[in-house]
C-alpha positions as CSV (number, residue, x, y, z in Angstrom):
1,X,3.3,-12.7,6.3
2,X,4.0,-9.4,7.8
3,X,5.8,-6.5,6.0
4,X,6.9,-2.9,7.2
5,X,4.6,0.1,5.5
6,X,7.1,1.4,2.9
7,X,7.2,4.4,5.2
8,X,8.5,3.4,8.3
9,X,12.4,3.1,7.5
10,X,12.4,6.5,6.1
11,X,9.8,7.9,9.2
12,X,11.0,5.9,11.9
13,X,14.6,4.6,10.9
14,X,13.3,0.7,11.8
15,X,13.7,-2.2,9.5
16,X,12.2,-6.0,10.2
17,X,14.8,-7.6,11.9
18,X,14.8,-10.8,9.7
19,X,13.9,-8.6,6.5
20,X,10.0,-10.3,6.4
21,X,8.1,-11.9,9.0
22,X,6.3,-15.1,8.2
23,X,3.5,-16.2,10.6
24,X,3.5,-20.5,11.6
25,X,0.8,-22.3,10.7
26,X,0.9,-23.0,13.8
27,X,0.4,-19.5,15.6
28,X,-3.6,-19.9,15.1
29,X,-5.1,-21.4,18.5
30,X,-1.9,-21.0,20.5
31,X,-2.7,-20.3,23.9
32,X,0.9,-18.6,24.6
33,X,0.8,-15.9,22.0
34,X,-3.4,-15.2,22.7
35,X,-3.8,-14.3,19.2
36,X,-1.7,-11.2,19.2
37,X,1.3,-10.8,16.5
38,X,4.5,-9.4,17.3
39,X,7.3,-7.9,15.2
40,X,11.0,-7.8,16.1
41,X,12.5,-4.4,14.4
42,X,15.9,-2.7,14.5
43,X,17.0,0.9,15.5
44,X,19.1,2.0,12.5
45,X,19.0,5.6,14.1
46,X,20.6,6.6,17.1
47,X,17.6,8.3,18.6
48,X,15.0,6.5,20.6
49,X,12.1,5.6,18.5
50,X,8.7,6.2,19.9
51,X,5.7,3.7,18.2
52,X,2.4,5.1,19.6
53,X,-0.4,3.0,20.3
54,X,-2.5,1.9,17.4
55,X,0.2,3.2,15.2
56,X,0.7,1.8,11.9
57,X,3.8,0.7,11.1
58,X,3.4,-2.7,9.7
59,X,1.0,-4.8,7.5
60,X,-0.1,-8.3,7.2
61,X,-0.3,-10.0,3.8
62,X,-2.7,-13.0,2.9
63,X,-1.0,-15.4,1.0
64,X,-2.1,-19.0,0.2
65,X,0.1,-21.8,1.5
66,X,0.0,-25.1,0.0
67,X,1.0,-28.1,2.0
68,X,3.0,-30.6,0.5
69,X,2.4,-34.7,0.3
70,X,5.7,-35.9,1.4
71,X,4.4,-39.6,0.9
72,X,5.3,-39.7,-2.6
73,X,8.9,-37.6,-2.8
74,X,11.7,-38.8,-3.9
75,X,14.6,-37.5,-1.6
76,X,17.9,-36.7,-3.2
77,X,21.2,-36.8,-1.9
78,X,22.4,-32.6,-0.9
79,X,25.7,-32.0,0.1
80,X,24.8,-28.8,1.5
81,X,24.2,-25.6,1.3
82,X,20.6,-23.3,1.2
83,X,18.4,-25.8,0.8
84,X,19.9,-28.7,1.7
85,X,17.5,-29.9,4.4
86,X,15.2,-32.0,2.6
């Protein structure tokens, strides 16, 4: 996952444009991305906003992910709704 330093809305007025970013399991071995992570951020200041180079204004977290066995689960009936997609 990928997170804003707790200093960069009050530094740099910029927020995550989706709140957190969560990296595909997927993104590994993609030849279109060549193993570089971007982040999509807002403005919320009405002055340009100048990242430098090797600036730090975000950070990755290491999570586990688990993947499930869909083989074996019993799919309910959702009439919609967060959630409702499996």
């Amino acid at each position: 996952m990928i997170a804003l330093r707790s200093s960069t809305p009050k530094k740099k007025g910029l927020i995550l444009a989706n709140g957190i970013g969560v990296i595909d399991s997927d993104y590994v071995d993609n030849s279109k991305n060549e193993g570089q992570i971007f982040i999509q951020v807002y403005n919320l200041t009405d002055n340009e906003v100048l990242v430098e180079k090797n600036e730090c204004i975000a950070q990755g977290l290491v999570m586990p992910m688990n993947k499930l066995d869909l083989d074996n689960v019993k799919l309910v009936k959702r009439d919609g709704g967060f959630g409702s997609t499996l």
